[in-house]
DRENDO-1510 file (C-alpha; in Angstrom, 1 decimal, always signed):
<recs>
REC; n; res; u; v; w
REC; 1; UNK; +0.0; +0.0; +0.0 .
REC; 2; UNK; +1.5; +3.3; -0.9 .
REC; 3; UNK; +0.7; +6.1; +1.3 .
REC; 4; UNK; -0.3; +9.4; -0.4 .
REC; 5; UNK; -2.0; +12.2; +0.7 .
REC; 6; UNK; -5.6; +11.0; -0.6 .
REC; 7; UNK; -5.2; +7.6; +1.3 .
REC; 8; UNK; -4.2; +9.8; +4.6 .
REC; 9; UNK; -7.5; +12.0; +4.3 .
REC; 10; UNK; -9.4; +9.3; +3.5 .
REC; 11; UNK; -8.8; +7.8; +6.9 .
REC; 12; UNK; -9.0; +11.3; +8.5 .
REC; 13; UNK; -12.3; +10.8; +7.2 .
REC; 14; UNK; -13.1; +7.5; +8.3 .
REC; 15; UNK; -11.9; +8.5; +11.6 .
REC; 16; UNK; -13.8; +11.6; +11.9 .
REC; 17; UNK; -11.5; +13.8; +12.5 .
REC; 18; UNK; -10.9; +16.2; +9.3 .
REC; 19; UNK; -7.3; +17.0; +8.4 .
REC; 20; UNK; -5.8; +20.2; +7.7 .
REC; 21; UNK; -3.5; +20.3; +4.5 .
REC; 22; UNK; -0.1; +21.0; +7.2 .
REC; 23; UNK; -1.4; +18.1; +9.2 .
REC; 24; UNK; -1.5; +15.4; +6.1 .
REC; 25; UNK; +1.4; +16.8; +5.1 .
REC; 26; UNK; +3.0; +16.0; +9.0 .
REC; 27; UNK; +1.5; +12.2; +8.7 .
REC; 28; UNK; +2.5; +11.3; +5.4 .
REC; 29; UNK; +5.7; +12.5; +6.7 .
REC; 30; UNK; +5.6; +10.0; +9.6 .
REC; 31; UNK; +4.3; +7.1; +7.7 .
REC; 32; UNK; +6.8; +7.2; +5.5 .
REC; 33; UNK; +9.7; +7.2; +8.1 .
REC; 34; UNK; +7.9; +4.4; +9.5 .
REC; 35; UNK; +8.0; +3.0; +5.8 .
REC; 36; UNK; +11.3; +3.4; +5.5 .
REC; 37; UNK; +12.3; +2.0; +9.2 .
REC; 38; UNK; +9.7; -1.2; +8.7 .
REC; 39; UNK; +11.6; -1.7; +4.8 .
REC; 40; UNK; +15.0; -1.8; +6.8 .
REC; 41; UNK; +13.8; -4.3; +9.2 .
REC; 42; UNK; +12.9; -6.8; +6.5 .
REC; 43; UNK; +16.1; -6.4; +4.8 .
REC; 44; UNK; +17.8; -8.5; +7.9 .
REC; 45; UNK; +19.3; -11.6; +6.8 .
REC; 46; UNK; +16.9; -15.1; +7.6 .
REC; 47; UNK; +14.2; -12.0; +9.4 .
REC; 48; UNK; +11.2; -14.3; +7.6 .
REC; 49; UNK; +12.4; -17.5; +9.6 .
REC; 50; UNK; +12.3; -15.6; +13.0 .
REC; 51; UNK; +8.4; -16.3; +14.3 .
REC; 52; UNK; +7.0; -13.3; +16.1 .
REC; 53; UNK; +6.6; -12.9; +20.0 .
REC; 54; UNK; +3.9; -11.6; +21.4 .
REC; 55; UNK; +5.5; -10.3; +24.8 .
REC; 56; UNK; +9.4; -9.8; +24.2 .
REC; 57; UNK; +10.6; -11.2; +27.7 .
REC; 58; UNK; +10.1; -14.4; +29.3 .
REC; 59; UNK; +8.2; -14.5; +32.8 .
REC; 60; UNK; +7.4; -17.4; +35.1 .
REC; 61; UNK; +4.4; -16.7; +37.1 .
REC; 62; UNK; +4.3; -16.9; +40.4 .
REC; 63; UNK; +0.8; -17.3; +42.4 .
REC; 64; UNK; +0.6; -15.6; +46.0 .
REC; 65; UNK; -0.4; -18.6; +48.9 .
REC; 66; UNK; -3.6; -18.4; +50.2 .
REC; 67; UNK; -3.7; -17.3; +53.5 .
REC; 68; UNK; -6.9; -17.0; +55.7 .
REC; 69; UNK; -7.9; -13.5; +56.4 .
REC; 70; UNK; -10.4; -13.1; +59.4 .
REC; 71; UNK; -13.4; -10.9; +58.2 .
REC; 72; UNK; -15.0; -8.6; +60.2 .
REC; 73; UNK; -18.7; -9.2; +62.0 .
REC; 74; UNK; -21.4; -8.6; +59.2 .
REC; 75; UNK; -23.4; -7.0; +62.0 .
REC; 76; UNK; -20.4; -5.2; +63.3 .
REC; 77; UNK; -19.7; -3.6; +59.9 .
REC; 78; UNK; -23.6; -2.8; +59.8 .
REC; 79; UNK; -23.8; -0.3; +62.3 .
REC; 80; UNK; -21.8; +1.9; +60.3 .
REC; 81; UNK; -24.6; +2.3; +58.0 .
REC; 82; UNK; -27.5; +5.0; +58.7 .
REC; 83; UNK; -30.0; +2.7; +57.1 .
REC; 84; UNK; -29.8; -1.2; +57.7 .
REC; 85; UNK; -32.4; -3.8; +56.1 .
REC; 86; UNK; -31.7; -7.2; +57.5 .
REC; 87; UNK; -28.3; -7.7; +55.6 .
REC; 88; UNK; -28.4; -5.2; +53.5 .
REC; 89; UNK; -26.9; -1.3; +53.5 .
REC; 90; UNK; -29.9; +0.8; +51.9 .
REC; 91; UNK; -28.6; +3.4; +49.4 .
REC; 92; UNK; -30.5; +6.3; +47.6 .
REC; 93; UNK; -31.5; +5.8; +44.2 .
REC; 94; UNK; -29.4; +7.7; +41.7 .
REC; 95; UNK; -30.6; +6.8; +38.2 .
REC; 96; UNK; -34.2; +8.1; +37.3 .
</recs>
């Protein structure tokens, strides 16, 4: 795909968001540094036998133990609350 200024304010205007003439100028500018960076990259000797990572580093994962945590009272935590129905905390309604 060749970049061009036609191709760059068509996808301004797929995108919605209307390009002036100095700011298609600025991106086709950028894509084709990025052209040119990307054309190096495949000049690398054997580059289309390398397979592509998805996450550059490797990483064990390591899973925390469980541990028991004592909870508070339910009834205890309760009486914080102005309004209490059985179990529950009541709360004002904020969608109409």
């Amino acid at each position: 795909m060749e970049f061009n200024e036609e191709l760059i304010n068509k996808f301004g205007n797929d995108l919605l968001i209307g390009l002036t003439n100095e700011e298609n100028k600025d991106i086709l500018k950028e894509f084709k540094a990025i052209e040119a960076s990307m054309n190096l990259i495949n000049e690398i000797d054997g580059i289309s036998k390398i397979e592509p990572m998805h996450y550059p580093f490797i990483v064990t994962p390591t899973l925390r133990d469980d541990k028991i945590i004592e909870n508070e009272e339910v009834n205890d935590l309760l009486k914080n609350s102005d309004k209490v129905n059985d179990r529950e905390i009541e709360v004002l309604k904020v969608v109409e």
